[in-house]
C-alpha positions as CSV (number, residue, x, y, z in Angstrom):
1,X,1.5,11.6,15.5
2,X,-0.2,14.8,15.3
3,X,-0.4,17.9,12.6
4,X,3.3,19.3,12.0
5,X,5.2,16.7,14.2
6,X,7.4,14.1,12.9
7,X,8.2,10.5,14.1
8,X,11.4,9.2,13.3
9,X,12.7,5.6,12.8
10,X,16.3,5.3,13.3
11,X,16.8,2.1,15.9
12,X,17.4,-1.6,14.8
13,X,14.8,-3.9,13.0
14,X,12.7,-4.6,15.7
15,X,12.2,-1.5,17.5
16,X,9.6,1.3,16.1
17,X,6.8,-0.7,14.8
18,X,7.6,-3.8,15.5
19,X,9.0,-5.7,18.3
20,X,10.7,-4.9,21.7
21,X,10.5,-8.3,24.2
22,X,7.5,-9.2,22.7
23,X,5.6,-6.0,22.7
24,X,4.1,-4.4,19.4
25,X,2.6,-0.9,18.4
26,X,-0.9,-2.2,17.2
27,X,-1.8,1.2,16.1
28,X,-0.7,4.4,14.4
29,X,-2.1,7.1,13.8
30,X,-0.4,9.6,11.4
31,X,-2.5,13.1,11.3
32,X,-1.1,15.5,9.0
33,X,2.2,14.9,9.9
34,X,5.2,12.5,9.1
35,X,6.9,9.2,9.6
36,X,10.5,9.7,8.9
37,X,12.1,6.2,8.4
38,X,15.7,5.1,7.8
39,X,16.1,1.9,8.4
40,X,14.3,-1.6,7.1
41,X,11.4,-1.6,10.0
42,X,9.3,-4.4,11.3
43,X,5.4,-3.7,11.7
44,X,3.7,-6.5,13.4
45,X,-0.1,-6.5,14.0
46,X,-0.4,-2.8,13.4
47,X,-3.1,-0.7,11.8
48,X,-1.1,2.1,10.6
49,X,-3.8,5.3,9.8
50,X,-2.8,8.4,7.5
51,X,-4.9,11.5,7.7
52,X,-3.0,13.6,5.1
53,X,-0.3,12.0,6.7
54,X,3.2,11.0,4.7
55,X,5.6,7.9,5.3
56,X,9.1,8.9,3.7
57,X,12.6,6.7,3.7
58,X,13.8,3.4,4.3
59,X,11.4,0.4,4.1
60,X,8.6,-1.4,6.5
61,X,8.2,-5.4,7.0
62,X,4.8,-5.8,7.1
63,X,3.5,-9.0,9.1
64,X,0.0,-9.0,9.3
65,X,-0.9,-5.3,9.4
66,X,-2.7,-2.7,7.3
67,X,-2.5,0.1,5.5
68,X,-5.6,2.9,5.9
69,X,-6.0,6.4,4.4
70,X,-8.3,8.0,6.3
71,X,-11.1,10.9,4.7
72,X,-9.1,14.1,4.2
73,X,-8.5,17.2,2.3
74,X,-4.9,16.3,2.1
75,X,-3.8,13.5,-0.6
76,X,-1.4,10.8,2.2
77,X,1.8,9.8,0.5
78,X,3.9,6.6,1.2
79,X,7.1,7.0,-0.9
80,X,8.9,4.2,1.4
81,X,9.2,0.5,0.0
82,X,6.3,-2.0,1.6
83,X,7.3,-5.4,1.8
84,X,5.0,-8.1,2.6
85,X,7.0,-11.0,4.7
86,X,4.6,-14.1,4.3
87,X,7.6,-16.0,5.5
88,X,6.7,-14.8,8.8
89,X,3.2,-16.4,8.1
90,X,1.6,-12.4,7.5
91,X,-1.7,-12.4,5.6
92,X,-1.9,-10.6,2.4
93,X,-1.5,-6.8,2.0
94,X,-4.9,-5.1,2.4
95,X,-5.3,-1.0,1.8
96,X,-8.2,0.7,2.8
97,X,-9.3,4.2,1.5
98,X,-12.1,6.3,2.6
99,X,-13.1,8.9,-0.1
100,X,-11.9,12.5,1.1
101,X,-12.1,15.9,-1.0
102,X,-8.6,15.2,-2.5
103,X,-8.6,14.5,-5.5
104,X,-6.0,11.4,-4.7
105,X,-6.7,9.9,-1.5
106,X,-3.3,8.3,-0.8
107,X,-0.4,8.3,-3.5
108,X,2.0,4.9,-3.2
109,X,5.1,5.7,-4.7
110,X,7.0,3.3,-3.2
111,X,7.2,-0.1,-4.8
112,X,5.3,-2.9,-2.7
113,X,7.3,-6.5,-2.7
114,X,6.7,-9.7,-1.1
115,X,9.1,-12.5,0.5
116,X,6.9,-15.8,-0.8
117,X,3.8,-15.1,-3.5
118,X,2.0,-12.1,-2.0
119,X,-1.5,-10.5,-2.6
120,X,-2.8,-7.2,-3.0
121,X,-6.2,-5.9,-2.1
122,X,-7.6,-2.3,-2.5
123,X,-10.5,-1.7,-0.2
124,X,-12.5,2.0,0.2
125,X,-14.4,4.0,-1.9
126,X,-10.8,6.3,-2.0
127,X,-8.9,6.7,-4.9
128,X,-5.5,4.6,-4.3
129,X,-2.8,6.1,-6.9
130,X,0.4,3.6,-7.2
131,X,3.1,5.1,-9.1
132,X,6.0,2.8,-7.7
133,X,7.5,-0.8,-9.9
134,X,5.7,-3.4,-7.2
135,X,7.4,-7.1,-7.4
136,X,4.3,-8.7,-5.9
137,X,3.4,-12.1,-7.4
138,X,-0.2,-12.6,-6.2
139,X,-3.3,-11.2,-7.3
140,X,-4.9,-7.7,-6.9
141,X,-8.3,-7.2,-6.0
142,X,-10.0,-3.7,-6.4
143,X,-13.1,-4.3,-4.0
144,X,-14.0,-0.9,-3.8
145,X,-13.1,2.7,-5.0
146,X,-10.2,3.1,-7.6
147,X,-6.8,1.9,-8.0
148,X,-5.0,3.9,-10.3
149,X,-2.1,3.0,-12.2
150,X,0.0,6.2,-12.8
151,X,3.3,6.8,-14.9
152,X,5.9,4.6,-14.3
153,X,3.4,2.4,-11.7
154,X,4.0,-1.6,-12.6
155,X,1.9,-4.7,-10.9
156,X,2.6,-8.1,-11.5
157,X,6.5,-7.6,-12.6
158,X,8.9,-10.8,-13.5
159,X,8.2,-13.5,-15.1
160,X,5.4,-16.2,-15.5
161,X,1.4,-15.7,-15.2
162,X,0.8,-17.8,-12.3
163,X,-1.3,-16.1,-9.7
164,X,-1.2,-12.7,-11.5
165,X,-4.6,-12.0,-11.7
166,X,-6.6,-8.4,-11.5
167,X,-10.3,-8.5,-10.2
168,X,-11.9,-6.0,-10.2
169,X,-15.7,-6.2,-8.4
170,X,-19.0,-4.2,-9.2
171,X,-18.3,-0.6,-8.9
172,X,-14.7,-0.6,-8.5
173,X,-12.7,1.0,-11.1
174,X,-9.0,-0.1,-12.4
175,X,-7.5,3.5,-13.8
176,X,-4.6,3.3,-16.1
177,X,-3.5,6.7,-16.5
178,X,-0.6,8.0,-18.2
179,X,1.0,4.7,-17.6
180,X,4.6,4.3,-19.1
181,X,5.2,0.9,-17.1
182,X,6.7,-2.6,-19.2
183,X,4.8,-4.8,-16.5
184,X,1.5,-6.9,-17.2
185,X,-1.6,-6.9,-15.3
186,X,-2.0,-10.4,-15.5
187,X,-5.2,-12.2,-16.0
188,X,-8.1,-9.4,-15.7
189,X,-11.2,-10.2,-14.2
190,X,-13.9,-6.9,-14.5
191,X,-16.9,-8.9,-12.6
192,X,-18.9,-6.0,-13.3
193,X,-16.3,-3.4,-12.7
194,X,-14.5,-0.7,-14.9
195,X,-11.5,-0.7,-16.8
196,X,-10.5,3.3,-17.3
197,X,-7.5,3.7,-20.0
């Protein structure tokens, strides 16, 4: 989807990103422009790419695919829901983000949910912002880059510990900024990371 055009999602569960008779959209790219989405759509297999690209409305199923911000002067937003459907055997949630001029590489504001325990890992040397109240029950990983926890942002919601664990590895940073949240963040593991309050 290039600069200025829009993409819109309107059709049942399987159609858009996920699956028609069998047949999947194994990448998207989403350059400066916008995925308009009103329904709860399937993404099977795909590698869905945002340069300064935006991803509004409704939710997405995600079954084995990822998530990548691409280098850009332009921060990529996601305000639609993410939800992680390990019950259709898809491996954990994994967002890459290359490091651009913005100064927010890609801002998550919607919340990111699982169907069975679910995992989070932040890849990149980007800044990843996530401002939404996630439902996830696995761990996070910050591999690379930051993952910034901004306002109202929560990881790690309900109740229990089990599985809740942060790690994050040699030169990553975890960011809590401004953060107004009532979630925990769960066991923390800095193995030679940073912790920014």
């Amino acid at each position: 989807v290039n600069a200025g055009g829009a993409l819109r999602i309107t059709g049942s569960d399987y159609t858009g990103l996920g699956r028609t008779n069998g047949a999947t959209v194994g990448t998207l790219n989403v350059n400066g422009s916008t995925v308009e989405n009103t329904i709860a759509s399937f993404v099977t297999g795909c590698a869905i790419n945002l340069t300064g690209g935006t991803m509004t409305g409704g939710s997405y199923h995600i079954i084995s695919s990822s998530l990548n911000s691409k280098a850009s002067a332009t921060t990529s937003t996601v305000s639609s829901n993410l939800l992680v459907r390990k019950d259709y055997g898809s491996a954990d949630l994994n967002i890459d983000v290359e490091d651009g001029t913005a100064a927010s590489d890609l801002l998550v504001s919607g919340s990111i949910g699982e169907v069975f325990s679910a995992a989070l890992t932040k890849s990149g040397s980007g800044k990843l912002e996530l401002t939404g109240s996630s439902s996830y029950s696995g761990g996070t990983s910050v591999n690379a880059g930051t993952l910034s926890i901004l306002g109202s942002g929560k990881i790690h919601t309900g109740a229990g510990w089990a599985g809740r664990v942060v790690i994050v590895n040699p030169s990553a940073v975890l960011e809590i900024d401004r953060w107004n949240g009532d979630g925990s963040l769960g066991q923390s593991d800095y193995a030679g990371g940073n912790l920014v309050l």
